[in-house]
N, CA, C and O atoms as CSV, one atom per row, in Angstrom:
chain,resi,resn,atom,element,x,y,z
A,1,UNK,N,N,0.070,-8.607,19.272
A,1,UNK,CA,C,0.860,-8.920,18.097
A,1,UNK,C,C,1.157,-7.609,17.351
A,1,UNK,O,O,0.239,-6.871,16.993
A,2,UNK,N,N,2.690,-7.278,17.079
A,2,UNK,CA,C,2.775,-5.940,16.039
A,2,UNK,C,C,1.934,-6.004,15.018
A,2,UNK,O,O,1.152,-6.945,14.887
A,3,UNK,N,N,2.019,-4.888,14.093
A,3,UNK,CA,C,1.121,-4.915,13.120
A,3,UNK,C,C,1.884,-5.143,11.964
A,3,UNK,O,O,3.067,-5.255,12.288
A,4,UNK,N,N,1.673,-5.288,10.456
A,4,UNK,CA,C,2.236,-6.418,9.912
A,4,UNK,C,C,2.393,-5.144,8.703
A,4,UNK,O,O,1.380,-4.554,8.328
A,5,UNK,N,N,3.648,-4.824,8.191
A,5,UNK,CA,C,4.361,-4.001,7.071
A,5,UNK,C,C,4.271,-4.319,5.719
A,5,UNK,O,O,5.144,-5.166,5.529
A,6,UNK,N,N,3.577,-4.053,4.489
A,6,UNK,CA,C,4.044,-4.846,3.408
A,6,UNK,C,C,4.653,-3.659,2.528
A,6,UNK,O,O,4.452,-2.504,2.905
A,7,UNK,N,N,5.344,-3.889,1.442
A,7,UNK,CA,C,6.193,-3.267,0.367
A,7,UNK,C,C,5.126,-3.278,-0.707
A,7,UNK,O,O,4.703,-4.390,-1.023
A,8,UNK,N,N,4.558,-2.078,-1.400
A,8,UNK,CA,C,3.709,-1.780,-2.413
A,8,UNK,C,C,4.859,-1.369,-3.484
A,8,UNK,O,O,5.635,-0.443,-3.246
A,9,UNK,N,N,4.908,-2.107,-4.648
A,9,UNK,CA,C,6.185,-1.441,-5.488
A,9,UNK,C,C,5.228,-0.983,-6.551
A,9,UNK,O,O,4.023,-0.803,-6.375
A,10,UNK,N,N,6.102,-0.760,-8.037
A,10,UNK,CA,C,5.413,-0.109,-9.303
A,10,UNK,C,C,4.266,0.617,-9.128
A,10,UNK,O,O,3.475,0.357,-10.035
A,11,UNK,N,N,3.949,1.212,-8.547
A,11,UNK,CA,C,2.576,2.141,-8.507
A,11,UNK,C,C,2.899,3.258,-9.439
A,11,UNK,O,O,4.047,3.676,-9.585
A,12,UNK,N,N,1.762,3.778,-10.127
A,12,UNK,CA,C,1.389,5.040,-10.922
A,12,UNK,C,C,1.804,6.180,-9.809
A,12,UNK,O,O,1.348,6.337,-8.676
A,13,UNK,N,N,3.000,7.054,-10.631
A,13,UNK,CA,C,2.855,8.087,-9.619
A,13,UNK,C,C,1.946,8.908,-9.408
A,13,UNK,O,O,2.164,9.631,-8.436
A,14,UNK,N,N,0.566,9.167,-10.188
A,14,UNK,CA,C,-0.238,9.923,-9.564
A,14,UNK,C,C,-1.231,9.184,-9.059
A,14,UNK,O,O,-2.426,9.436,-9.214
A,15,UNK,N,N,-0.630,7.959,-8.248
A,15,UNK,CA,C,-1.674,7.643,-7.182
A,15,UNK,C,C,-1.438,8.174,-5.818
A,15,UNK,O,O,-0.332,8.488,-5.378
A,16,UNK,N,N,-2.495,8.243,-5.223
A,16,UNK,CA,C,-2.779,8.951,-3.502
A,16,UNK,C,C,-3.166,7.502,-2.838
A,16,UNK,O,O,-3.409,6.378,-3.279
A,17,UNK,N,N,-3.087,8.186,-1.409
A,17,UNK,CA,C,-2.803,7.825,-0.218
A,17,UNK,C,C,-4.360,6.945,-0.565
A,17,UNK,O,O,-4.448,5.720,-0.658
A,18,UNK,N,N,-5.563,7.985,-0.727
A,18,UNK,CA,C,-6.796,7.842,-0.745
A,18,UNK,C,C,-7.442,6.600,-1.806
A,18,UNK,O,O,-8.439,5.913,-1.586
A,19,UNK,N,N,-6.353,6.545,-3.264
A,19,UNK,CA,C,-6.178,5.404,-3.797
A,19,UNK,C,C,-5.933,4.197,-3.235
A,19,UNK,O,O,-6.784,3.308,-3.240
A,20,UNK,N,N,-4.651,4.044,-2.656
A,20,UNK,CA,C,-4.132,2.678,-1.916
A,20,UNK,C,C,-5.237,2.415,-0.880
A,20,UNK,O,O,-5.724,1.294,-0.729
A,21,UNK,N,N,-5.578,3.395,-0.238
A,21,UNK,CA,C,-6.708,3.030,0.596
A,21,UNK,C,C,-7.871,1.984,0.245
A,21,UNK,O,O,-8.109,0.806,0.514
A,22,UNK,N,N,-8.319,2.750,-0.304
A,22,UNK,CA,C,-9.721,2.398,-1.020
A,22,UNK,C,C,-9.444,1.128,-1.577
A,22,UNK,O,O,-10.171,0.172,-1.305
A,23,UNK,N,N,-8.248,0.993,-2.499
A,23,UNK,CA,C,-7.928,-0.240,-2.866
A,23,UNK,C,C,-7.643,-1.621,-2.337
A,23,UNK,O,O,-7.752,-2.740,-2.838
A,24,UNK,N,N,-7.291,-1.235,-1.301
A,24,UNK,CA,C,-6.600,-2.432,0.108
A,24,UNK,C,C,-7.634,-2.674,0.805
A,24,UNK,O,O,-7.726,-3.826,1.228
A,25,UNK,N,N,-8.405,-1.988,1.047
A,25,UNK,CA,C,-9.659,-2.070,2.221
A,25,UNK,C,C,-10.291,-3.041,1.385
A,25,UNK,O,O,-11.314,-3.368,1.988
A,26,UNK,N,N,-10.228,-3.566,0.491
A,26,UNK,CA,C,-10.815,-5.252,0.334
A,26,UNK,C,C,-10.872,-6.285,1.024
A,26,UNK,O,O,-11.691,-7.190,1.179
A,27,UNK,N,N,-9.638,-5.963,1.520
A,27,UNK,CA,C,-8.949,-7.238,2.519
A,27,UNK,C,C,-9.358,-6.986,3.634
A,27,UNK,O,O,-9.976,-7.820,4.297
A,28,UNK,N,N,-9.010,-5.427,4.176
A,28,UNK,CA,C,-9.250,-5.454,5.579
A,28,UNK,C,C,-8.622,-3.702,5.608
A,28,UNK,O,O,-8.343,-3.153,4.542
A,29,UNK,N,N,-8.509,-3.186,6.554
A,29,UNK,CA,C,-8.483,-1.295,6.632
A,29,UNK,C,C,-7.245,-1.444,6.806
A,29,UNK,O,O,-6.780,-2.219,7.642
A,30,UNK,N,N,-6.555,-0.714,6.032
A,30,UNK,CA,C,-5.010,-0.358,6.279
A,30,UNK,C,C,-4.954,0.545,7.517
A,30,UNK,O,O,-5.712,1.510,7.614
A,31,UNK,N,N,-3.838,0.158,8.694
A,31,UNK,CA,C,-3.955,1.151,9.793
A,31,UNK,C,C,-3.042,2.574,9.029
A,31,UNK,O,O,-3.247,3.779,9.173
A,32,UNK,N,N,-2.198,1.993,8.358
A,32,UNK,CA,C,-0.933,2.961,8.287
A,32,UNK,C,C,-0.775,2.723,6.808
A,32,UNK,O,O,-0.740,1.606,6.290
A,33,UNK,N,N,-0.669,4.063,6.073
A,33,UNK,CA,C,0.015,3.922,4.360
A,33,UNK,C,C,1.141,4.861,4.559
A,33,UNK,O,O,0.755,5.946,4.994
A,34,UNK,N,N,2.577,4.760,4.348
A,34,UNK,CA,C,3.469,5.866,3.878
A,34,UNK,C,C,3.549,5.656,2.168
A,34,UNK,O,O,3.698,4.574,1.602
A,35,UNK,N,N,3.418,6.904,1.560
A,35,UNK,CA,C,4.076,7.247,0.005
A,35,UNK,C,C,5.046,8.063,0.203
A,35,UNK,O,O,4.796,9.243,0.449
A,36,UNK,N,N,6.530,7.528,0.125
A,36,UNK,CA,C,7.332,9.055,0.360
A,36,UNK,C,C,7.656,9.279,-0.902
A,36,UNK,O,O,7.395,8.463,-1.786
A,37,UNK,N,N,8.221,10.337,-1.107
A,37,UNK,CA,C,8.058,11.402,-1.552
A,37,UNK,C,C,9.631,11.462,-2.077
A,37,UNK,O,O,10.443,10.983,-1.284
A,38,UNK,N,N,10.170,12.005,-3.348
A,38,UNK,CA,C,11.269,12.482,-4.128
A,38,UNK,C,C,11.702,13.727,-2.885
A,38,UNK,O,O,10.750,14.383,-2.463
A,39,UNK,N,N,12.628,13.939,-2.505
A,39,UNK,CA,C,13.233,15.098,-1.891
A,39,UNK,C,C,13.523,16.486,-2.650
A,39,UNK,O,O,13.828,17.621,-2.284
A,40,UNK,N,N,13.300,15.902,-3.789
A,40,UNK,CA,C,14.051,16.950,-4.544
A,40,UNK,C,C,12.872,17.368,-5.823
A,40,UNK,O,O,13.223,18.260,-6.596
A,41,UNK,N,N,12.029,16.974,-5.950
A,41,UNK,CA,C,11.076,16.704,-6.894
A,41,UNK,C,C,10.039,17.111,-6.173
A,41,UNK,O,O,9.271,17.935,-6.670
A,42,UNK,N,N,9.841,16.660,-4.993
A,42,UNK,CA,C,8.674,16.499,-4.435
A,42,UNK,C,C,7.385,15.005,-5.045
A,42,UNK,O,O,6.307,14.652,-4.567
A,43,UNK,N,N,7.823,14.721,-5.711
A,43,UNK,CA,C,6.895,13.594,-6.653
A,43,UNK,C,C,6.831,12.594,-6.001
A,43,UNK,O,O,7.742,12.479,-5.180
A,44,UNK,N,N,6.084,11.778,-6.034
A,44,UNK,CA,C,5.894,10.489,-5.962
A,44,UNK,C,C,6.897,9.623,-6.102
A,44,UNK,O,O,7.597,10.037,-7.026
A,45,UNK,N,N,7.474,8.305,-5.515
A,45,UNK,CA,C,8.504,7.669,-5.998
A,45,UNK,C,C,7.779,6.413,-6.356
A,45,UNK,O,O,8.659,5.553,-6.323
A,46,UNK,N,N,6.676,5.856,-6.674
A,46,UNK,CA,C,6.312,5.045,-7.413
A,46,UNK,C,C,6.219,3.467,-6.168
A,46,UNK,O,O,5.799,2.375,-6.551
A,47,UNK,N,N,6.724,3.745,-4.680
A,47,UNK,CA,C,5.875,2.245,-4.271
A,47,UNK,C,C,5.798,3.307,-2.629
A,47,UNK,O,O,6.047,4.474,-2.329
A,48,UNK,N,N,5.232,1.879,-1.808
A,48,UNK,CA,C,4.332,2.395,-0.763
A,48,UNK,C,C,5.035,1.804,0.099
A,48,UNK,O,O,6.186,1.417,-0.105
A,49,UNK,N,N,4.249,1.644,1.414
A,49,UNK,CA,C,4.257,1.038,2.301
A,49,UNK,C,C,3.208,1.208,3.079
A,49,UNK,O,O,2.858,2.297,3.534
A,50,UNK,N,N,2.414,-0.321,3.353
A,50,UNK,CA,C,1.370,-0.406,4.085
A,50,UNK,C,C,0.859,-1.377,5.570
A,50,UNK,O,O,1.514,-2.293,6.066
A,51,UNK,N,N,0.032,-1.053,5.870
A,51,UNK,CA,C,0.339,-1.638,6.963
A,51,UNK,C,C,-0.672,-2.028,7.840
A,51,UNK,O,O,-1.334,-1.134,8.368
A,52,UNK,N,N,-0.912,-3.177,8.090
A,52,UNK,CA,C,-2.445,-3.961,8.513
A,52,UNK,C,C,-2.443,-4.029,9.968
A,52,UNK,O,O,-1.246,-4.127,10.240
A,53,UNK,N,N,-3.109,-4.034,11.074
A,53,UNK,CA,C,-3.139,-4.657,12.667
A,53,UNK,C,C,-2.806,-6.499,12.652
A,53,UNK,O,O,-2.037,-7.136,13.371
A,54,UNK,N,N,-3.827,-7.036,11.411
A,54,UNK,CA,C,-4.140,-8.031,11.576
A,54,UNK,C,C,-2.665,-9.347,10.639
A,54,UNK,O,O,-2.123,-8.896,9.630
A,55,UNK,N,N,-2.422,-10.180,10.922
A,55,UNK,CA,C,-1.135,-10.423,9.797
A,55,UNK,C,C,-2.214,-11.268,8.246
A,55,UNK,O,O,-1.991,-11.316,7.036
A,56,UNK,N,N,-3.398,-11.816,9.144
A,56,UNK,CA,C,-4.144,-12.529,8.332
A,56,UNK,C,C,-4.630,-11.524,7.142
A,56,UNK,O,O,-4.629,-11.814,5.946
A,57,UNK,N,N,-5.086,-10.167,7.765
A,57,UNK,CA,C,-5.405,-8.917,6.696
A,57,UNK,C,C,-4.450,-8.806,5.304
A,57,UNK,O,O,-4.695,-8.898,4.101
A,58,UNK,N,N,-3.136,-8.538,6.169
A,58,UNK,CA,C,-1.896,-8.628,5.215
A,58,UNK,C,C,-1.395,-10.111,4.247
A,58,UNK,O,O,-0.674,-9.995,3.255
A,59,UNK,N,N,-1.764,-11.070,4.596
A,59,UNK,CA,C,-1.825,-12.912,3.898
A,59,UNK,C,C,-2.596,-12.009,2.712
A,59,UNK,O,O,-2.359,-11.639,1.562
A,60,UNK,N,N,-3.622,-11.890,3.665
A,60,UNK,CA,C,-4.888,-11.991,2.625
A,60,UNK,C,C,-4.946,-10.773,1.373
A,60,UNK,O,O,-5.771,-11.049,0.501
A,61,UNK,N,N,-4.385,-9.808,1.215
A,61,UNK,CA,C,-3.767,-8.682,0.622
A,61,UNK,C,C,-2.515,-9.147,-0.320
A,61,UNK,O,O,-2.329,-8.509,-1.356
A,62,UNK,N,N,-1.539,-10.377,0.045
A,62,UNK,CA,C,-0.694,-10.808,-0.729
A,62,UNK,C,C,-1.540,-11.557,-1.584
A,62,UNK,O,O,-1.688,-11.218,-2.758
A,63,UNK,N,N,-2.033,-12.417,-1.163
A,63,UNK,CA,C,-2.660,-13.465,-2.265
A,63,UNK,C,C,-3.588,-12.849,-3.290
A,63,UNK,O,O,-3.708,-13.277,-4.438
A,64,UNK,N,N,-4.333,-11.655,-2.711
A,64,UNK,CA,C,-5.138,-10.741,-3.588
A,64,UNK,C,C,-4.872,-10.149,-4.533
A,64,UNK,O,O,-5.518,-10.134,-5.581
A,65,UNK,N,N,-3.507,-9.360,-4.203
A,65,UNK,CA,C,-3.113,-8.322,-5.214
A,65,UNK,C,C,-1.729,-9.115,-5.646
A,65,UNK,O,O,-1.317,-8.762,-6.751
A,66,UNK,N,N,-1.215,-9.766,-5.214
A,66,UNK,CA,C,0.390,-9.899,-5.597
A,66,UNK,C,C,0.238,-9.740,-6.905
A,66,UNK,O,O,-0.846,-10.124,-7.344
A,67,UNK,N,N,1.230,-9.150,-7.897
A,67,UNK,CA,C,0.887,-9.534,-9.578
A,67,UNK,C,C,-0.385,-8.856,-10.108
A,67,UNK,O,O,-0.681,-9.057,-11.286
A,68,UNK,N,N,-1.205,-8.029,-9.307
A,68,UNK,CA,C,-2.158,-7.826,-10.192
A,68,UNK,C,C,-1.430,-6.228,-10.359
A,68,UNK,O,O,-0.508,-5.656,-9.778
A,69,UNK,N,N,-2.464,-5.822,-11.581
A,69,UNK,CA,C,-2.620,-3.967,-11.747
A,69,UNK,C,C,-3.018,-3.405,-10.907
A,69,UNK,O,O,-3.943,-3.851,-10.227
A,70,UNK,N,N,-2.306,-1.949,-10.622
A,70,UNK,CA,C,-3.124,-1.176,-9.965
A,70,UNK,C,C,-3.537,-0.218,-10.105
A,70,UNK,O,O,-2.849,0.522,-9.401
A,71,UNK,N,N,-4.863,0.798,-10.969
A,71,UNK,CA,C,-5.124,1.716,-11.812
A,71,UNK,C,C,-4.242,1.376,-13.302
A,71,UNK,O,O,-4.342,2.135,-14.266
């Protein structure tokens, strides 16, 4: 089974990779996080993308965090 993509929006731009991590691994280990990056800024653009093996990991990550804060 592919591994399952979700859309992290509004994030603090001075959150890290090492943040989302730590944070998600509730559910289950993120295989894959991208934060890209302003081209021109270099900064943070404020959402993610993450990404579970399992789809149940990722369920279980929506129902967890949808709507909540993050830092």
């Amino acid at each position: 089974m592919p591994p399952v993509r979700l859309f992290i929006g509004n994030l603090p731009y001075q959150a890290t990779e090492d943040d989302l991590r730590q944070h998600f691994a509730q559910v289950g280990e993120p295989t894959q996080i991208v934060r890209p990056l302003d081209r021109g800024t270099g900064r943070a653009r404020g959402f993610a993308f993450l990404e579970y093996a399992e789809r149940s990991q990722a369920e279980a990550a929506i129902q967890q965090f949808d709507g909540q804060l993050f830092m």
